[in-house]
N, C-alpha and C positions, 0 to 999 in steps of 0.2 A: 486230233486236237479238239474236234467239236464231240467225243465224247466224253474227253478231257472237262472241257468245261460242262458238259452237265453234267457229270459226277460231281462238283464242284458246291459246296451248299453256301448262301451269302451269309454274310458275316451280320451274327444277332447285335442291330444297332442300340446301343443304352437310349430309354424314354428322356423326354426331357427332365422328368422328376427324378431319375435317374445322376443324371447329368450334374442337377442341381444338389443334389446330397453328397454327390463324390467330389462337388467343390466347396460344398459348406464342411463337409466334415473337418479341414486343416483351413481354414482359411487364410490364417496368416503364418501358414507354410513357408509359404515363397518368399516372403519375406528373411524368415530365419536361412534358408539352403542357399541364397544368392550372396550370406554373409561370411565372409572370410576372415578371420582375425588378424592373420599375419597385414594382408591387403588392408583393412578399415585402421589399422594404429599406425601403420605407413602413411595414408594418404592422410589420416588428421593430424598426426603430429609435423607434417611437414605444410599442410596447409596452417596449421595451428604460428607455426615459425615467420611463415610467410606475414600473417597477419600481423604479427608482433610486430615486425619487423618495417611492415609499416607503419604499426603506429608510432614506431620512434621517428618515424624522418617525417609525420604528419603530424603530430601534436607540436612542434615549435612554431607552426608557421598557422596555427588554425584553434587560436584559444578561447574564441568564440565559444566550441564545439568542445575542445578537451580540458579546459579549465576557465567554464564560467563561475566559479564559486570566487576563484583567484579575481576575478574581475570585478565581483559582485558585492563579494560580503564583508562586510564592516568588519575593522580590526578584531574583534572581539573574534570572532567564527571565522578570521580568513587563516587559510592553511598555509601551509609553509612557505615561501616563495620557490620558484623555478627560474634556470633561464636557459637559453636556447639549445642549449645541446642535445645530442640525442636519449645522452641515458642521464638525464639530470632529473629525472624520478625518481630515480631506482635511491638515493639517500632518505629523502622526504618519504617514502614508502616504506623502507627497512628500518628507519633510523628514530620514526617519531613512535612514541610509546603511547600505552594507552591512557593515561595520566593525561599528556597534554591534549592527545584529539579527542578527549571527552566533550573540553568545551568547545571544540571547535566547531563538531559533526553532530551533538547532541548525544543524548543518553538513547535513544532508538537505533542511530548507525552502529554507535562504541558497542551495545551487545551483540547486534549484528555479525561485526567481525569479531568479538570475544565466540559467539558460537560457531562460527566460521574458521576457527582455529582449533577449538575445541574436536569436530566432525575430523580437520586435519590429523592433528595428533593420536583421536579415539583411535581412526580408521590405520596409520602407523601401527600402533601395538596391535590391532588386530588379523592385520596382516602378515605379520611378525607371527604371533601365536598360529595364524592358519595355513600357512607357507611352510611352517617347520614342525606341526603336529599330522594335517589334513593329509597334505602331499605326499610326504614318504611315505605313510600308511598306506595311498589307496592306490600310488603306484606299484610300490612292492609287493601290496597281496593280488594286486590287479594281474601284474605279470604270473606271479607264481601259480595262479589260477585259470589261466588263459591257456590252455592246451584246446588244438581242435584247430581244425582249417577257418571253420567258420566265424574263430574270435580274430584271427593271428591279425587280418587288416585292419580293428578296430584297436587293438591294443596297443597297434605299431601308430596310435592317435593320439598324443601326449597329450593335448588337449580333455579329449574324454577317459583317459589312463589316470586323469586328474580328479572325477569323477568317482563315485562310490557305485558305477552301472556295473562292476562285475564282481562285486563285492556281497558275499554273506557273513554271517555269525557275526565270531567277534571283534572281525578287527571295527564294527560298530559302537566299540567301547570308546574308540575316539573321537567321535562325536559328540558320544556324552560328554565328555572330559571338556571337550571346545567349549559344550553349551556352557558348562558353567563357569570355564574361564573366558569366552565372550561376556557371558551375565556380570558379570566380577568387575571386568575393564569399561563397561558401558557405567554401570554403575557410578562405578569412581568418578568415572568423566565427566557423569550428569551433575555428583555429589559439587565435584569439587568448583564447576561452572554453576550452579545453583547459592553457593556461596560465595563468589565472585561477585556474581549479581546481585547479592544481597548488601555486600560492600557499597557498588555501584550507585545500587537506590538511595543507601545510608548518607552516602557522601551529595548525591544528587539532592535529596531532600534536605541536608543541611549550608548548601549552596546561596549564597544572597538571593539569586533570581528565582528561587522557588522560598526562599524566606519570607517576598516580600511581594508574593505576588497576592493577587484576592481569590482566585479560584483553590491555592492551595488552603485555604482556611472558610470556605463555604461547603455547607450541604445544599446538594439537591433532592428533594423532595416531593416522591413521586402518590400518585394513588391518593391523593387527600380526598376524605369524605368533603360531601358540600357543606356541612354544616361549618366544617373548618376551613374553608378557601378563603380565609384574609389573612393580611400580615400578622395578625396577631393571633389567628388558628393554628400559624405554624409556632409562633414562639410558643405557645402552647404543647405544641407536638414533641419539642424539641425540652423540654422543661419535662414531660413527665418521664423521660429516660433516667432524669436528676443524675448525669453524669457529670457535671460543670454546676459551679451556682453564675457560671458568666450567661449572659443577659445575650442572646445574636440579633444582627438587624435583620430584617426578613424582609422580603419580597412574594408576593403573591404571584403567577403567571395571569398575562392578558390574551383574552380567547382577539387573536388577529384577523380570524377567520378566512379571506380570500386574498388577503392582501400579500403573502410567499409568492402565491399563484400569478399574481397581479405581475408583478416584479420581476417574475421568472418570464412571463410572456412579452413585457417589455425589454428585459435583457433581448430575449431571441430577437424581438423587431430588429432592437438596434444592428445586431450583428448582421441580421440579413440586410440592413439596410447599407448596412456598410460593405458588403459584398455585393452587392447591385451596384452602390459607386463605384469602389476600385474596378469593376469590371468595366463599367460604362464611361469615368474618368480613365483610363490606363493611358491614353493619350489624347490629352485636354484639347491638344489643339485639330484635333482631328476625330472628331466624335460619331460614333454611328448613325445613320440615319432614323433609324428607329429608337425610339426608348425600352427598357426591357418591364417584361409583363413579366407579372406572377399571380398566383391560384391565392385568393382571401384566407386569412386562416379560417380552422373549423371555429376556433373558441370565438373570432370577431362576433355578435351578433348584429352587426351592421351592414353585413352582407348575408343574402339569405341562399344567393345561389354561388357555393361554394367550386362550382368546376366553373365558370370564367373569368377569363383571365382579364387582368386589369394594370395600368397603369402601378408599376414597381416603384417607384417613386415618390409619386404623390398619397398611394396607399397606405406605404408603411411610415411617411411622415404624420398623416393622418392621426394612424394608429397608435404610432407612439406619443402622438399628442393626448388623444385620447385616455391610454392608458396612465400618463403620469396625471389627469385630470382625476380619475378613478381612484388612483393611490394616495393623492394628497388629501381628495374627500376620505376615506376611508381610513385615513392616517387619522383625520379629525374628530372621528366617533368613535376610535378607541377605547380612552376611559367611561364609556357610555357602557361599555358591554360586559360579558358575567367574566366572573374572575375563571381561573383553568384550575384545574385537577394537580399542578404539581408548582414548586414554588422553590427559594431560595434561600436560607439564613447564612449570614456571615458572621463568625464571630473574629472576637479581636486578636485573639492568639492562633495558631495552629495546632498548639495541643487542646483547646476546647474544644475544637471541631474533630480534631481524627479519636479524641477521645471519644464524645458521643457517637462517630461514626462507629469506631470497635463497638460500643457498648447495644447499636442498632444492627448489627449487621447481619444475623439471623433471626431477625423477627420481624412484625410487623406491630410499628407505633398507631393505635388510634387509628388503624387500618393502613395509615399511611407505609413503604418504604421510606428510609434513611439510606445515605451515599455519600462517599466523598463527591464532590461536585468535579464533571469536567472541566477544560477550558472551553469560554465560550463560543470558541469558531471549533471548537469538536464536537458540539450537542447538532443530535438531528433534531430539529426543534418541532417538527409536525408531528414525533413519535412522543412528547412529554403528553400528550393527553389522551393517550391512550391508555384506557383500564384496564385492568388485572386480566377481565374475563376476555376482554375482545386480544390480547397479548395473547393470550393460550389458543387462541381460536387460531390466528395468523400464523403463529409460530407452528400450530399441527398441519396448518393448510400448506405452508413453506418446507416444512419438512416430507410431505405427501410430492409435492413437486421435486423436490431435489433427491427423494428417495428413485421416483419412476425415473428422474434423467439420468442419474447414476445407473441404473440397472439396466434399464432398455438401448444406454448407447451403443453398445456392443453391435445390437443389429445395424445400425448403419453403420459405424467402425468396421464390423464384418463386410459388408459390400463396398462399402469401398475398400478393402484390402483385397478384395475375391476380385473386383468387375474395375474398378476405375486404376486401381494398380498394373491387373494385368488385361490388358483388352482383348486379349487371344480368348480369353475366358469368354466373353461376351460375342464375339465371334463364331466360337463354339456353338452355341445357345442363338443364334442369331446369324443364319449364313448370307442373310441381305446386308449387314453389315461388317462379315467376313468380306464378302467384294470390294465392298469402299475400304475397307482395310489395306487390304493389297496393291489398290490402282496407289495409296500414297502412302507409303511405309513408313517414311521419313517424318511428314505431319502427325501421324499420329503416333509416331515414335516419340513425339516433344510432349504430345498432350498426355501422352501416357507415364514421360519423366516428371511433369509438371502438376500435373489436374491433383493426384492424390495429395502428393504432401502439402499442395497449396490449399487446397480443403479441411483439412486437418488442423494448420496451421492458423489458418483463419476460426477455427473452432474453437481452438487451443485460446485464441487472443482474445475472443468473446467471453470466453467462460464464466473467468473472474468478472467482467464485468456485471454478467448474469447473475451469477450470486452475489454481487453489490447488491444487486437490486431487489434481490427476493430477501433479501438480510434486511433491508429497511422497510420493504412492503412485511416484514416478520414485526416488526416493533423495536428493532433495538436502539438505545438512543443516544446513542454518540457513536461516531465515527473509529472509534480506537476497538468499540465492540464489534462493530460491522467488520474488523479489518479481521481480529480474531476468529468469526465465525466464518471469514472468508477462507483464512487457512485452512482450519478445520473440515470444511467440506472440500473442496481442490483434493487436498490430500484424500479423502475417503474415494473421492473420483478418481484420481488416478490411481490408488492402488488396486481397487477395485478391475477399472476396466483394462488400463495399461500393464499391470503388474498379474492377478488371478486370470483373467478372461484371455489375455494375450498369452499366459505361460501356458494354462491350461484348461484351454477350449477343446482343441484337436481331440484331448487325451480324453474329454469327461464325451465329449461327441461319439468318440469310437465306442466309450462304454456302455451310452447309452443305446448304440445300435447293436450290440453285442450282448445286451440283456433285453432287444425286443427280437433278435433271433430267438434266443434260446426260451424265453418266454412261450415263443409260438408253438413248441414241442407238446408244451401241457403237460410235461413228466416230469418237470424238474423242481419243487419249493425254493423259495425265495431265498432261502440260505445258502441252499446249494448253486444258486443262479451267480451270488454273490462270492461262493468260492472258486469259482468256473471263471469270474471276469477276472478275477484280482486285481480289483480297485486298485490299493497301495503299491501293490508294484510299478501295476503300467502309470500309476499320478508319478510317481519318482522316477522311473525312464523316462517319462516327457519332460519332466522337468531338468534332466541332465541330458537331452535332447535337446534343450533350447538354451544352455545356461550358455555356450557359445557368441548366441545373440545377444544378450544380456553383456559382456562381456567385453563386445564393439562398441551395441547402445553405452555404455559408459564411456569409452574411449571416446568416441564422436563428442560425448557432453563439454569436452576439452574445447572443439571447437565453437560450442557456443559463449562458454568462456570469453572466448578471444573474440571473438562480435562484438560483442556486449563491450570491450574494451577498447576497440577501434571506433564505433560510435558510428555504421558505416550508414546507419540509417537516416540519422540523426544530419549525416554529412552532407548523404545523395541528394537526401529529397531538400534542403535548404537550397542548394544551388536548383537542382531541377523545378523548382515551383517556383524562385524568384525570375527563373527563363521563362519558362512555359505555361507560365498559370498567373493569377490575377492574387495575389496576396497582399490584404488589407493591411494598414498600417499596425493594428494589434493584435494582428498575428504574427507579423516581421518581428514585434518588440518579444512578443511569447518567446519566440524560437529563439532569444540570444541571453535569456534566462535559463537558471538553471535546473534540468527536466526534475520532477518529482519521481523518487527511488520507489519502486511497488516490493512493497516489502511484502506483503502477502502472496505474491507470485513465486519471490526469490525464495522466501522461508520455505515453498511448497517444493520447491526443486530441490533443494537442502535434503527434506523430508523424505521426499520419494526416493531419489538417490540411494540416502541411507538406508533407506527400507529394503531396497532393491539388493544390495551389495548384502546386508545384513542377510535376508534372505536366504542369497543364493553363495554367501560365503561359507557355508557348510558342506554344498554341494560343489562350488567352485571356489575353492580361495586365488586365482587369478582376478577374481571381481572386487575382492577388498584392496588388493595391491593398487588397482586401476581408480576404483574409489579414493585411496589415500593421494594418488598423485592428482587425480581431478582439485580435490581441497588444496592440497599444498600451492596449487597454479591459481588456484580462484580466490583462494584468502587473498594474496597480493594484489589479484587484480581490484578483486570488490576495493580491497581498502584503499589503492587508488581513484576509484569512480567516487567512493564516498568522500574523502577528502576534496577533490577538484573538480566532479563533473555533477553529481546529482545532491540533490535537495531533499530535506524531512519535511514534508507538505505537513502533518498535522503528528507532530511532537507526542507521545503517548507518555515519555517518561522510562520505556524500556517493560513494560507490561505483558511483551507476548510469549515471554518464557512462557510460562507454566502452561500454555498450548502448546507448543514446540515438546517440551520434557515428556508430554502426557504421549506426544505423538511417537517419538524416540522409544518408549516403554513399549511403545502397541505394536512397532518393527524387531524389536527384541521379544517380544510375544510369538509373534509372525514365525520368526527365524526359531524357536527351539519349539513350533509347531514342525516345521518341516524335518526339524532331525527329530521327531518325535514319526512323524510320516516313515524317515529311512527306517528306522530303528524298526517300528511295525512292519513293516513291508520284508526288510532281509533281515533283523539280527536274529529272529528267530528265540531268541532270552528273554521274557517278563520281568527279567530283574533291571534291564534297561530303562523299558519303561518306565517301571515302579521311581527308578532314579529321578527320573527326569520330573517328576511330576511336583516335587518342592519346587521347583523354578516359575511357575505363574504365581505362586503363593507368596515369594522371594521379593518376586517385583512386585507386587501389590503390596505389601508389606512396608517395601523400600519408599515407593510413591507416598504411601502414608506419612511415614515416618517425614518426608520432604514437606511433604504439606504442613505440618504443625511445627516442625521445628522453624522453615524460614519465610510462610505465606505470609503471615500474618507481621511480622518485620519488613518483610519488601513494601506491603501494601500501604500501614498505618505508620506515621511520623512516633507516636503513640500509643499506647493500650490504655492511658491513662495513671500507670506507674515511671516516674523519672528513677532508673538506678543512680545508685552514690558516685559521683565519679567523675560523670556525665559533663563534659563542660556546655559551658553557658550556649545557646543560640546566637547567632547575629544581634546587633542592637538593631531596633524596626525602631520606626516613627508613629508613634502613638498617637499622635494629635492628629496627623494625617489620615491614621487609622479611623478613626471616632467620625472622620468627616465622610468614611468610604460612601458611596450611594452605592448599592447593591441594585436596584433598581437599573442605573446608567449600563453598570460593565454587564450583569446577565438577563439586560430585560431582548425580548427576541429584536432580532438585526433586522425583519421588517418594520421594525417604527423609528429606524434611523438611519440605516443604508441607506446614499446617497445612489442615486439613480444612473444607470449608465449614458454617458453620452456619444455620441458616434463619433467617431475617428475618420478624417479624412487627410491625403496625401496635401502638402503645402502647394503641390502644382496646381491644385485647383480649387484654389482660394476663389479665383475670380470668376468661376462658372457655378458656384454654389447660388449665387442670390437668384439666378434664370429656372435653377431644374427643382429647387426645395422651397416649400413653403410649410414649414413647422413654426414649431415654437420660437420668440423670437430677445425671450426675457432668460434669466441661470437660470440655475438648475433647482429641481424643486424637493426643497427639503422634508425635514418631520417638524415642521415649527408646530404641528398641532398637537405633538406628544407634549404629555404636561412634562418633561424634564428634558425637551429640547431649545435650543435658541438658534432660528435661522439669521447668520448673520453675511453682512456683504461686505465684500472687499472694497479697500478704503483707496480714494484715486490720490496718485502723487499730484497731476498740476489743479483738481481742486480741493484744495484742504478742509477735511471736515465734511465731502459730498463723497456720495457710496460710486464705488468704479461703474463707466456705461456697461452693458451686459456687450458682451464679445461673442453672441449671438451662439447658435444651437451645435456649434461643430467644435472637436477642438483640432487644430490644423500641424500637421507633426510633419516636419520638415522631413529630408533624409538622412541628414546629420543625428539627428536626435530621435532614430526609431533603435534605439538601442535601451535596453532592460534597467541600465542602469539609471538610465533621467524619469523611469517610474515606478522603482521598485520600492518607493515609501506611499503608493497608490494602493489602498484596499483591493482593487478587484485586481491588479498583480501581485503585489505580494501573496495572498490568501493562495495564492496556487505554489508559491515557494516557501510555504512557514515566514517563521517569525525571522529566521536570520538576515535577512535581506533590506527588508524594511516594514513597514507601517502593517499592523494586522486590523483588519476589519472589527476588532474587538473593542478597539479606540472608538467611543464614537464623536465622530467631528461636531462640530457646533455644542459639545457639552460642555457645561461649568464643571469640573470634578478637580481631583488633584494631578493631572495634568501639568495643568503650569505653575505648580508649586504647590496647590492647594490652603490658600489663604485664606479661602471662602467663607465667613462668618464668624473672624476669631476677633474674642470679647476682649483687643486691647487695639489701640492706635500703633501706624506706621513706626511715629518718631521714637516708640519703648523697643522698637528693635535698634536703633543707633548704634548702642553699644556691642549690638553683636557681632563677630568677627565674617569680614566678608561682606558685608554688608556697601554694595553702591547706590547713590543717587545720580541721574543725570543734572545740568547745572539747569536751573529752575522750575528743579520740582520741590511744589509748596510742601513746608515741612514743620513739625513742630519747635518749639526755640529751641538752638542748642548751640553750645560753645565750640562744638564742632568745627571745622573747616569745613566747607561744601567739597563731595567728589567730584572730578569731573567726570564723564561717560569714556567709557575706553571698551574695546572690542572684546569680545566675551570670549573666551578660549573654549567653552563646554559648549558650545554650538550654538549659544541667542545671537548668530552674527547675522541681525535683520537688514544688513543693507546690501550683502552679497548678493552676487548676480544670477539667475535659477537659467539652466538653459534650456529646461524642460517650459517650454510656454504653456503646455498641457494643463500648469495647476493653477491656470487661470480658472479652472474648474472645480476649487478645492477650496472648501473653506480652510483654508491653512495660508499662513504666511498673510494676512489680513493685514497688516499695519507695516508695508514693504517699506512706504516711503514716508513714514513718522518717526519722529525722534527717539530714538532706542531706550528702551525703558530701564530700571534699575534692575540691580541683579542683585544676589545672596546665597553667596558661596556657602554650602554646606559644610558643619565640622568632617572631619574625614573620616570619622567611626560612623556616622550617620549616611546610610546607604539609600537614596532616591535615586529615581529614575534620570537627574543630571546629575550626580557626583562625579568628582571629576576625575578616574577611574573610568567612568563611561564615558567618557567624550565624544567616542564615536562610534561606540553600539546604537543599536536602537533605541531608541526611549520606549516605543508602545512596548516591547520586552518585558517591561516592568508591570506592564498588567498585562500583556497578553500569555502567557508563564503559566 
């Protein structure tokens, strides 16, 4: 036995660098070989049912959660009704067409689901075509080729029998044949939803509400030399185009300079302060013994030593005294300071304005840019003054960042797929942490189901964020841009890192070790190096190597589906945070509002999806099939959430096609790349090639031809040519018109934004006077802006003396922490669009056409008598007339000024000023003539009318 063992030689143990390359070479191996098809479509579509199946017995009794729109939105935008049954969706979802929820859900949701059906349908016929061309081909020559011990197990694999891995010559001729009847059906689908869309905009921009709003008929105007920064340098600018002899008003931009900053740092006091109390008040009658401290901020310069801690109460009362003391000075030196670099004109029509906008649209005016103008809660308004040179500088600096995150994430995606996925890995490599392994199998069997995907996931949630944020530190300025170049990057990110690096890492790893062998001989040139590895074969085996996983990952996508539809997040955490946690009165109001739809995130899933299946539908048409039933399940549901649970935070008008179209073209690129890869690798024929090679030409071509026949219609009302035919526009109000202030609707929101005030629970009204010492007067306006007027609420018991001020808090019962008593409140609505109520665009305390716009017209009251509609109250002084006096009677169209508000909050509003005064006269508009109260709107929004 003991010569046994020394004959015996130990086993050569691998170095640790060893170690570590035979886990980097596949790292997301394990992932793929752990995946089961038949297993992963089993357990999602039966988890997928299960979901379902609760949201039918959970949305009747929890409308908060699954239809706050139904709760919310004003006639005009609210959806179909429901009632309590289980499947009392399923009509309102199948039944309403896309005509009526245009106007319901906006022109952003309505193409949303137009492309959402579109993806459905493409992916049908192309699964049709790939099922019945793909399949039998590469079964049939698979089998008939398959002799040999060494194939019989892999052939007898229906799954990879489906694959082109045993496949040469010609039966590669059907791929070609795919690519260009994929190319064909992608084609159509884009063509014939590209003019869909061009319908949609046609119809949208011929709408009252974009007829008659002021941003549709304003330029903005960017880059102005100094020499031209007044209002009158722009009407200059806007005059040597000589497309229009109309005449626009103009506005110059005002350098604000600190005062965003100001605003922003007082919002946050507020909030924190308000979080300090709900935590500190949570039970009034039994208070901590301690008050809570917090750390100075950095930006206070009133404190110098920022790490101690201080007095959370009195601080942040301090500070935000301070701060609105800051912002009202600074509000008042305004017009004192140099005008900005980009500016406004309105003209009177909208074909003046989309006319000189076509006629500016590739050039530079006088240095200046030309633009249709945003709406003004879309403009990022820090980025208008930024110049040509320092935009290219930002934008090369943003794209150097989002190039190195896109490329370099891979190595941390690799290690966490290598080491926190599987911990035996790290074990390995680490035998002191091999023991703690072992003593708790169980523990780290959790952390090891848990740690990765929750890292990932949490990545995945930041991302867009991230690129929000580098898109506006880039220059772009407005919101609907930022949203597009958020697409656009996600997308290059994930197909990039989740789609190339994920399918084929393993495969380029091995080659790369396999050409620094062979390298090491020193006999071999570089050609011969590269015919010894055979790139294109072994890139096409791994890629039919992993299409498997590919294949599940879409099937699983089902279940995220049905999350998104049950709303489980949305559900958990409202109960669990109003248990266990301290939630401020407005953030209870947030949460029973209706959430904002991230259309940048969903369009990216969309995108990738298809890229994905497209892809790998050459190689697997199992992927398109799975593709096609993902859409078919997810149109329905999206178009339920859009109708009844989520919101269009900021209204683009349906703008994000042609990033979407351009991206669909680059996945149909991708894909007759990869049968371009099979084709090279086994068909072994140049005549295939040669085939395939019109096809990038095809779609370039195609793209083209999109571009000039429907861009330039989707974008401009206009080109400045009216065809014969054509019927008339809306009638607009001209006189109205003439009055507009340009100035008022797009001068920036810091010289009129009302200031935030803190929210506290009603229980503890009576412990506010002992623990706060703020301010102790309203709230402080922009009375210093030359075109605002701060005004006070008028008191019922004394007539004609301004209301006492109701001191620094507004006090929100728990009856009335609900979205709907303040969703005609700027700083709420602004986070749900316009449909809801009031947009920050309105600004309060202004004279404009608002409330009728009567403002400086060169005739007396009594010359309107004889017009229709027309009331007086009984003694109001009037000119002589043989009239009979009206009496006053309740206004149908909403002036019902003596109704009872049971939101007490807008004791904080300059709105509703004259509660308890004699109800003033009214003037019913002809009914062709469409204002922001015709009676048709009753009970839409009014700010709608300019916020549009």
């Amino acid at each position: 036995m003991a010569s046994t063992s020394r004959g015996m030689f130990p086993r050569d143990e691998p170095s640790l660098q060893e170690k570590i390359l035979q886990l980097m070479s596949d790292p997301f191996g394990g992932e793929v070989a752990t995946n089961s098809i038949l297993v992963a479509i089993g357990t999602s579509l039966g988890i997928t049912a299960a979901i379902f199946l609760a949201f039918c017995i959970l949305r009747p009794w929890n409308e908060v959660v699954y239809a706050p729109r139904l709760r919310h939105a004003d006639e005009k935008h609210k959806p179909p009704p429901m009632d309590k049954s289980l499947f009392a969706w399923v009509r309102p979802v199948f039944k309403t067409n896309e005509h009526e929820y245009m106007y319901t859900i906006g022109m952003d949701a309505t193409i949303f689901l137009r492309i959402a059906r579109m993806c459905r349908n493409m992916f049908i016929c192309l699964a049709i075509i790939g099922c019945s061309i793909i399949i039998p081909v590469n079964i049939s020559k698979s089998v008939s080729l398959g002799t040999g011990d060494a194939n019989n197990k892999k052939i007898g694999n229906i799954i990879f029998l489906m694959t082109p891995m045993y496949l040469w010559g010609q039966p590669f001729w059907a791929m070609v044949v795919c690519s260009y009847a994929f190319d064909i059906v992608i084609c159509g689908f884009l063509w014939w939803t590209y003019r869909a869309i061009l319908q949609l905009r046609r119809k949208f921009m011929e709408s009252p509400d974009y007829q008659n709003s002021l941003h549709s008929r304003t330029l903005l105007i960017t880059d102005i030399s100094r020499n031209l920064r007044s209002d009158q340098g722009i009407i200059e600018i806007t005059d040597s185009i000589r497309a229009t002899p109309d005449v626009p008003r103009a506005s110059i931009g005002r350098n604000v300079k600190d005062i965003p900053d100001l605003i922003e740092q007082h919002e946050q006091a507020v909030i924190d302060l308000e979080q300090v109390l709900a935590k500190y008040l949570k039970k009034p009658n039994n208070l901590p013994t301690t008050r809570p401290l917090c750390k100075p901020s950095k930006k206070d310069p009133e404190y110098t030593n920022k790490k101690e801690k201080v007095d959370a109460i009195d601080y942040l009362s301090a500070r935000i005294q301070r701060l609105e003391a800051e912002i009202k000075q600074a509000r008042e030196t305004v017009d004192k300071r140099d005008a900005m670099p980009y500016g406004f004109a309105s003209y009177e029509t909208i074909e003046s304005a989309h006319t000189v906008a076509y006629a500016a649209r590739s050039k530079k005016v006088k240095g200046a840019i030309i633009q249709l103008a945003p709406k003004p809660k879309d403009i990022i308004w820090k980025n208008l003054s930024v110049d040509a040179k320092s935009r290219r500088w930002k934008r090369f600096v943003n794209t150097l960042w989002i190039t190195l995150l896109t490329v370099l994430y891979f190595i941390p995606n690799a290690l966490v797929a290598v080491f926190l996925a599987q911990l035996s890995n790290i074990a390995a490599l680490w035998p002191e942490f091999g023991v703690e392994m072992r003593k708790n199998p169980k523990t780290w069997g959790i952390v090891q189901g848990i740690a990765a995907p929750a890292l990932t996931s949490l990545f995945y949630y930041f991302l867009p964020i991230i690129f929000r944020r580098l898109s506006i530190k880039a220059g772009d300025i407005s919101k609907t841009s930022r949203e597009r170049h958020v697409i656009a990057k996600l997308y290059n990110f994930f197909v990039f890192n989740n789609l190339l690096v994920f399918s084929l890492f393993g495969a380029v790893f091995k080659l790369v070790m396999a050409t620094i062998e062979l390298a090491k001989k020193g006999d071999l040139k570089w050609y011969q190096i590269l015919n010894n590895i055979h790139p294109f074969e072994n890139t096409m085996i791994a890629l039919c190597n992993i299409s498997p996983f590919w294949v599940t990952w879409l099937v699983q996508r089902n279940l995220g589906a049905a999350i998104d539809l049950v709303q489980a997040v949305n559900l958990g955490w409202g109960s669990f945070s109003r248990k266990f946690m301290n939630p401020t009165p407005r953030e209870l109001i947030q949460r029973t509002a209706p959430p904002p739809f991230d259309y940048a995130s969903y369009y990216n899933y969309f995108l990738f999806y298809s890229t994905v299946a497209l892809c790998f539908g050459s190689l697997q048409p199992i992927t398109l099939v799975v593709t096609a039933f993902y859409f078919a399940i997810d149109s329905s549901m999206k178009k339920y959430l859009l109708l009844y649970v989520f919101a269009t935070k900021n209204e683009s008008g349906g703008v994000y096609w042609r990033t979407l179209f351009n991206r669909f073209l680059v996945g149909t690129l991708l894909s007759n790349c990869i049968v371009a890869l099979m084709v090279g690798a086994r068909g072994g024929d140049n005549k295939m090639l040669g085939a395939l090679v019109p096809l990038p030409l095809l779609l370039l071509g195609f793209k083209f031809y999109c571009k000039s026949s429907f861009d330039s219609a989707i974008k401009y009302y206009t080109k400045g040519e009216t065809p014969k035919g054509v019927e008339a526009p809306p009638s607009i109000d001209k006189e109205s018109r003439r009055r507009d202030r340009v100035t008022v609707r797009f001068g920036h929101p810091a010289l009129y934004q009302k200031l935030t005030v803190p929210m506290v629970h009603e229980k503890s009204r009576h412990l506010l006077a002992e623990i706060y010492r703020g301010r102790l007067d309203g709230d402080i306006g922009g009375g210093g802006y030359s075109d605002m007027y701060s005004m006070k609420r008028m008191s019922k018991e004394n007539p004609g003396k301004a209301e006492a001020a109701t001191g620094p808090f507004e006090f929100v019962s728990e009856s009335n922490m609900d979205y709907e008593n303040y969703k005609n409140r700027p700083e709420f609505a602004d986070e749900t669009g316009s449909e809801f109520g009031g947009a920050s665009s309105s600004r309060p305390g202004t004279p404009s056409t608002v409330m009728g716009g009567d403002r400086g017209r060169p005739m007396s009251r009594g010359s309107e008598r004889d017009e229709p509609g027309v009331l007086y109250p009984q003694g109001y002084h009037t000119t002589p007339s043989n009239l009979r006096e009206y009496s006053p009677s309740p206004d149908s169209r909403g002036f019902n000024l003596d109704r009872t508000v049971s939101n007490t909050s807008q004791a904080r509003d300059d709105a509703n000023l004259l509660a308890g005064a004699q109800p003033m006269g009214a003037h019913t508009p002809l009914a062709s003539a469409y204002t922001p109260y015709s009676p048709d709107q009753a009970h839409s929004n009014r700010n709608d009318y300019f916020g549009r």
